[in-house]
N, C-alpha and C positions, 0 to 999 in steps of 0.2 A: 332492544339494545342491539347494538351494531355488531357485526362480527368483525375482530380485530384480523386484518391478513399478516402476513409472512414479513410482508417487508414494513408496515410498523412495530410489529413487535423488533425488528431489526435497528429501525431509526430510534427507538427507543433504548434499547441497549446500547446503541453507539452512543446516546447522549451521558446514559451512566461510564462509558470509557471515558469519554472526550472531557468529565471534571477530574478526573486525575491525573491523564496524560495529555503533556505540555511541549510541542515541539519549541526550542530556543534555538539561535543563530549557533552555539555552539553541536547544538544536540538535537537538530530538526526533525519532524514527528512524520513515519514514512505512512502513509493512507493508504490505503487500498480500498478498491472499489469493481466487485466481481458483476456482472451480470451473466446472462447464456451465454453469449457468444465473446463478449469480451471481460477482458482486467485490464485497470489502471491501476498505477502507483503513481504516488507523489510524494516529493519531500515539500514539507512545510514547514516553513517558519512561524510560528501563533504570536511569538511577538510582536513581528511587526506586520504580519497578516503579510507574507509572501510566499509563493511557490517558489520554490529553490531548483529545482528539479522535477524531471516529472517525464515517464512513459506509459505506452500503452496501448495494448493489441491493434487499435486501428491508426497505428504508423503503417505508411507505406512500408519498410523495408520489415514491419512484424511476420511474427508468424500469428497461427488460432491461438487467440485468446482463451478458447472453448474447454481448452484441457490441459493436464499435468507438464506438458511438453513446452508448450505457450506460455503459461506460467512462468516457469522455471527462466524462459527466454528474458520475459520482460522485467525479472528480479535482479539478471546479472546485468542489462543494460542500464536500469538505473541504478544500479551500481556502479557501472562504469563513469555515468554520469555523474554523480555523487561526487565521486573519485579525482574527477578533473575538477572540479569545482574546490576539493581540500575540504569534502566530507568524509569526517569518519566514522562517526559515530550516532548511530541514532536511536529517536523511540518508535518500537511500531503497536502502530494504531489497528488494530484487525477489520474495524468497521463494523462491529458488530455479526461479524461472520463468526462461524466457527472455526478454529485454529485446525483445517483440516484440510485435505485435497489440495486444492487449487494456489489457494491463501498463504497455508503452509509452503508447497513446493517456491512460491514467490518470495516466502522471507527464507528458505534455506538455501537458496539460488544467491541471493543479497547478500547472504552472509556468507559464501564460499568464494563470492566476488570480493569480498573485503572488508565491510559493512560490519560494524561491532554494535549489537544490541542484545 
């Protein structure tokens, strides 16, 4: 029997988030995706299968992705992005990560930017 690693058991809990939460054109679903060095965010739309928005540590003008600081960075920018677009309100999708560190700092950054979830 195979040894299950780290990031199946991850894509697998992301698949039990992803049947319950539903990003919509009003209420777009924000994703996150950490690795070592970097974090991404996106807003998504699941209904009609569109990115709406979307950063992430390897933009030229980011900062490291790698830690609390970066994070934090890349949370309030797609926020901002969000923002100009006449987003207010979202769902966030953790990605199967744990609601901690990195993750964390990026939805309380979003949400001090203006972001209601």
């Amino acid at each position: 029997m195979a040894k299950t690693s780290k990031d199946q058991i991850r894509r697998r809990i992301h698949a039990r988030i992803r049947r319950r939460v539903q990003g919509s054109t009003e209420r777009p679903r924000l994703a996150v995706f950490r690795s070592v060095k970097h974090i991404y965010a996106q807003l998504i739309d699941d209904a009609q299968g569109q990115t709406m928005a979307a950063a992430g540590s390897v933009e030229k003008n980011a900062t490291n992705g790698g830690n609390i600081a970066g994070a934090k960075a890349i949370g309030k920018l797609l926020a901002e992005r969000a923002q100009d677009k006449g987003i207010k309100a979202i769902v966030f999708d953790r990605g199967g990560y744990h609601y901690h560190g990195r993750v964390k700092a990026l939805a309380d950054a979003a949400r001090e930017a203006g972001l209601q979830f």
